[in-house]
C-alpha positions in Angstrom: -7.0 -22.7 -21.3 -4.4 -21.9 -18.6 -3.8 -18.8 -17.4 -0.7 -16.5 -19.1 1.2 -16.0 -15.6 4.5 -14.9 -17.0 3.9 -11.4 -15.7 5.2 -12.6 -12.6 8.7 -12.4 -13.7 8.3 -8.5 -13.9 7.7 -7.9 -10.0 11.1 -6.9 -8.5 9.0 -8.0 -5.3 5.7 -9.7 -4.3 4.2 -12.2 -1.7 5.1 -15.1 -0.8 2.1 -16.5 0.7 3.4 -19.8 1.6 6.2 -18.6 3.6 5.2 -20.2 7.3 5.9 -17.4 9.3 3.4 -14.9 7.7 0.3 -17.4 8.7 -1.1 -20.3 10.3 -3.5 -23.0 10.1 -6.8 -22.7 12.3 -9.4 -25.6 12.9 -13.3 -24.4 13.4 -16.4 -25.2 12.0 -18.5 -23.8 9.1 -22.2 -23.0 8.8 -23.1 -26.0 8.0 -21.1 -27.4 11.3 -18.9 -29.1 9.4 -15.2 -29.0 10.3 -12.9 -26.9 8.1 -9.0 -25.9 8.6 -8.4 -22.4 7.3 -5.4 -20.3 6.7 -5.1 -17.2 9.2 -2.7 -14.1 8.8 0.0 -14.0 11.8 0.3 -10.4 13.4 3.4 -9.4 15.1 4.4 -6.5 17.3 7.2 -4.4 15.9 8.8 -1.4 18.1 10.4 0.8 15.6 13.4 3.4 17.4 15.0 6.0 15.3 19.0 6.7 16.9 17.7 6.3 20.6 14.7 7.3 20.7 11.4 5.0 20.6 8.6 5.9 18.0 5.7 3.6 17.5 5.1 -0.3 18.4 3.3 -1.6 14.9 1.1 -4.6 14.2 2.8 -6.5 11.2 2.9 -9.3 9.3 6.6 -9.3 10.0 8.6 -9.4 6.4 10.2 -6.1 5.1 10.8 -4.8 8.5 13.4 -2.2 7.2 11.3 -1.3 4.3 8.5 -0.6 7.0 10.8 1.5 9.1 12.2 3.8 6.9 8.9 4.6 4.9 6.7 4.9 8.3 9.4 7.6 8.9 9.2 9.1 5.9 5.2 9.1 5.4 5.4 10.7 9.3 7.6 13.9 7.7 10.6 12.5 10.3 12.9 11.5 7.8 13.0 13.3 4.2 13.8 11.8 0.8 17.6 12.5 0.6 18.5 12.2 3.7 21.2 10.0 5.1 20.3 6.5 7.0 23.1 5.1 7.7 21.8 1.8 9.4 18.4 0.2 9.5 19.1 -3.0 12.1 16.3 -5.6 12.8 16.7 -8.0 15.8 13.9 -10.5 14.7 13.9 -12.3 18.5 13.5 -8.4 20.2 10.8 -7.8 17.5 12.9 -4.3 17.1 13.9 -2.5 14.1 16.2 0.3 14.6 17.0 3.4 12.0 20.2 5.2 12.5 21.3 8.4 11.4 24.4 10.8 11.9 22.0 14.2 12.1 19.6 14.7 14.6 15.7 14.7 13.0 12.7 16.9 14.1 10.9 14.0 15.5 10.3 15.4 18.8 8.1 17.9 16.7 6.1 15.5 15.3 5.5 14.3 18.0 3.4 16.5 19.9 0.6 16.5 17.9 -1.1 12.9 16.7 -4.3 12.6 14.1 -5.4 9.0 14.8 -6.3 8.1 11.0 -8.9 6.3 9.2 -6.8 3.5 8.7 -7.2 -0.1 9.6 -6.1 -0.2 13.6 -6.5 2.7 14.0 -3.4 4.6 12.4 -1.6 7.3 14.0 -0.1 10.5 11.4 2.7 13.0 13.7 2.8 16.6 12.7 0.6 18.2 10.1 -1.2 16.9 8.0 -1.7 18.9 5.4 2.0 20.0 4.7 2.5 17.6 1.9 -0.8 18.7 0.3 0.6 22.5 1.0 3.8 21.8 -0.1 4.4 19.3 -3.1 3.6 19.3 -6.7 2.7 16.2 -8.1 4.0 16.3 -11.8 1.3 15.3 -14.9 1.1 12.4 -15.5 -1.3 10.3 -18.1 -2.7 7.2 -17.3 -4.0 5.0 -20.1 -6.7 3.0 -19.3 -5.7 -0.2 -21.6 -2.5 0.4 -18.4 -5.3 0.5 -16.1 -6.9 -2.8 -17.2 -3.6 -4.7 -17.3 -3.0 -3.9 -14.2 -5.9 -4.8 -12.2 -6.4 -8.3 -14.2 -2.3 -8.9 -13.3 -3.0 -8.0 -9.4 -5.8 -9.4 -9.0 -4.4 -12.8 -10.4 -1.4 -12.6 -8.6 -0.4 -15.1 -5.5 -0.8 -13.1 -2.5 -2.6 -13.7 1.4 -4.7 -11.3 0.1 -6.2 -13.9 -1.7 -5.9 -16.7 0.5 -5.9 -15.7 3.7 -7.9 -12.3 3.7 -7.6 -9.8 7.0 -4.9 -8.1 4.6 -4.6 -5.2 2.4 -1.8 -5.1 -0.5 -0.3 -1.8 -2.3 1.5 -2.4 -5.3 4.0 0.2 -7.3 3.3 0.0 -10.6 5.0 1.5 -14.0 2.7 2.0 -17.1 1.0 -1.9 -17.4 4.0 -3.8 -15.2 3.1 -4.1 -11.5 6.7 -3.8 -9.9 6.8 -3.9 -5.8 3.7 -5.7 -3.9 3.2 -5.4 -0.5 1.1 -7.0 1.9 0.3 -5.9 5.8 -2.6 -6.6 8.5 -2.7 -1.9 7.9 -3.0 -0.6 4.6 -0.7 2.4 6.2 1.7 -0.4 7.3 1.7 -1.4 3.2 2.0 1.7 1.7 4.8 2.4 4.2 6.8 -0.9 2.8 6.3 0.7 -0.3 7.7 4.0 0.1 10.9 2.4 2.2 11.7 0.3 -1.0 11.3 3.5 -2.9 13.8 5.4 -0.8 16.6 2.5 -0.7 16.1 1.8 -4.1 15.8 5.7 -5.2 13.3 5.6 -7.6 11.6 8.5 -9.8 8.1 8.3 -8.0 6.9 10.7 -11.0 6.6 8.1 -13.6 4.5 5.4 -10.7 0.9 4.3 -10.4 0.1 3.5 -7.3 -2.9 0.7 -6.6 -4.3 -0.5 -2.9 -6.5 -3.0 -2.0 -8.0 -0.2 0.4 -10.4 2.7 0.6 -9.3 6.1 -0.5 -9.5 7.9 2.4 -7.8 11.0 3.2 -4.9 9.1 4.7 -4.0 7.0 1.5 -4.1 10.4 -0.4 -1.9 12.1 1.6 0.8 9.1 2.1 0.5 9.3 -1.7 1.2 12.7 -2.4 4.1 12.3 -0.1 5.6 9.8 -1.8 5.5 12.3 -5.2 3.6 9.4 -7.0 0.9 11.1 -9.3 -1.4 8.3 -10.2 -3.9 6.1 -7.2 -5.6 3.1 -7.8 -8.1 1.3 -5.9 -10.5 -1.5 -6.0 -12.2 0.7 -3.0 -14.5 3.4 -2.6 -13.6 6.8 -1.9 -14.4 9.5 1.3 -14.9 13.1 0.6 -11.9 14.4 2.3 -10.0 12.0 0.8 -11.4 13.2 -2.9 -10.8 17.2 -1.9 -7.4 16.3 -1.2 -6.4 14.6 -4.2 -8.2 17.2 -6.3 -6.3 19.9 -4.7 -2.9 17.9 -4.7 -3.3 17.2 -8.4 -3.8 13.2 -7.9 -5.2 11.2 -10.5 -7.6 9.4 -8.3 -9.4 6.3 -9.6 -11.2 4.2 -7.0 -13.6 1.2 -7.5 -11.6 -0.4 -10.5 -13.0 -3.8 -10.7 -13.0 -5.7 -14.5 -13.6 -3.3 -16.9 -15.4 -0.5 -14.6 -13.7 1.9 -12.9 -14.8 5.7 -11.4 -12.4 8.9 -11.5 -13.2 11.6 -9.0 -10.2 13.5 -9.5 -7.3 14.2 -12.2 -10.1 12.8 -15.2 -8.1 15.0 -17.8 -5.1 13.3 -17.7 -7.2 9.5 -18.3 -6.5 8.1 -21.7 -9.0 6.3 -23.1 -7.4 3.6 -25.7 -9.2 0.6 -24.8 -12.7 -0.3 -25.2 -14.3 -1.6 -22.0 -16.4 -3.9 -24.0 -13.2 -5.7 -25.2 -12.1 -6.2 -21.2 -13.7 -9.1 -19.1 -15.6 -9.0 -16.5 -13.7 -9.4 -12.9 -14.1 -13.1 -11.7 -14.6 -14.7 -8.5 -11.0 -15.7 -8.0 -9.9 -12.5 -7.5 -11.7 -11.3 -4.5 -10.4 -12.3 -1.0 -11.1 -15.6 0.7 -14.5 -15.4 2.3 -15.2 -12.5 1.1 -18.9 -11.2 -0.3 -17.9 -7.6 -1.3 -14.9 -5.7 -0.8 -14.8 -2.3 1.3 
């Protein structure tokens, strides 16, 4: 029986993981020696300026480049939800993105002091750390888990490089049991940024979101979480201690190895629903683990 993909239709974005420029095709040999062609993720080098002044060069898949720019700047405390951008201009044959705006921003702040993260290569967070943990209160929010279920089996089975490719993490904003905005980068920070960009162009309530990655839930994730106001993260991942004491003390729902119909909750249990039976939910199947891989992180 084929598969019911007309889920798809709900995504306001997702990947395209045939679009040439986000991947190429590499000959080598398997371990049997026989020859094989394989799709391989392209990485990029994106310089990211805010007005005048230079930030961060990024390794990137490349799409969303504004999307990227603006929530990097917001997940680094630069920029703040309501403040004005009045230009985000890409020069794809520079490989620069530029953000403008008419006030000057504390970025020189932020600056000074660095915390090189647990994210994949090696991500940098300016300023401190802990200020959205001090500052923000996430608002309660239930999560049912016959939501959680839908969404994992809709992710899981939709196209991505993820999937094909591998080398590639993907977040996904999600409302209730409808997967909304997936993206894809070589950094889960570099996808979660994407994420929060759209938000901000696009103004959206984050109180009423569920966020899922393909990631770990480190203390990084929780905090670019919390940031973004969203109460509810999803993982197929495991979790780190810090990352679980954050989202404990943030008020995050925090659900983390959520894989067919088993899932573990180390933070926000309370506000789980439980309205589904796990026996009536099948068990996660091979398809939906990333090419050539054995076990996910």
């Amino acid at each position: 029986m084929a598969q019911d993909m007309s889920f798809l239709d709900d995504y306001l974005v997702r990947p395209d993981p045939a679009a040439p420029r986000l991947g190429a095709s590499v000959s080598g040999i398997d371990q049997t020696g026989a020859s094989v062609e394989t799709r391989v993720v392209t990485e990029r080098a994106l310089t990211l300026y805010l007005n005048a002044q230079e930030i961060v060069t990024m390794m990137t898949i490349g799409d969303h480049p504004d999307y990227l720019a603006l929530g990097y700047l917001l997940n680094q405390n630069m920029l703040k939800r309501g403040d004005v951008v009045e230009a985000v201009d890409y020069d794809e044959e520079l490989e620069v993105v530029v953000l403008r705006t008419p006030e000057r921003t504390n970025f020189e702040a932020k600056l000074k002091k660095k915390t090189l993260t647990s994210g994949c290569a090696q991500g940098t967070a300016f300023g401190d750390l802990m200020e959205a943990i001090d500052e923000i209160k996430l608002p309660k929010a239930q999560l049912r888990t016959s939501w959680l279920y839908a969404l994992t089996r809709k992710i899981n089975t939709t196209p991505s490089l993820y999937l094909e490719a591998g080398a590639i993490h993907g977040c996904v904003l999600c409302e209730a049991d409808r997967p909304l905005v997936y993206m894809e980068d070589v950094g889960r920070h570099n996808a979660v940024d994407k994420v929060a960009g759209w938000m901000f162009r696009h103004d959206v309530d984050p109180g009423r979101m569920i966020f899922y990655t393909t990631g770990r839930l480190t203390s990084e994730m929780v905090i670019k979480t919390v940031r973004m106001g969203i109460p509810v993260l999803v993982s197929r991942s495991g979790f780190t201690e810090w990352g679980v004491e954050l989202a404990r003390k943030a008020g995050l729902t925090l659900i983390g190895r959520a894989r067919g119909k088993r899932f573990v909750a180390l933070a926000g249990e309370a506000n789980i629903v439980f309205d589904q039976d796990p026996e009536s939910v099948e068990e996660e199947g091979g398809k939906s683990r990333r090419k050539g891989a054995e076990r996910d992180d």
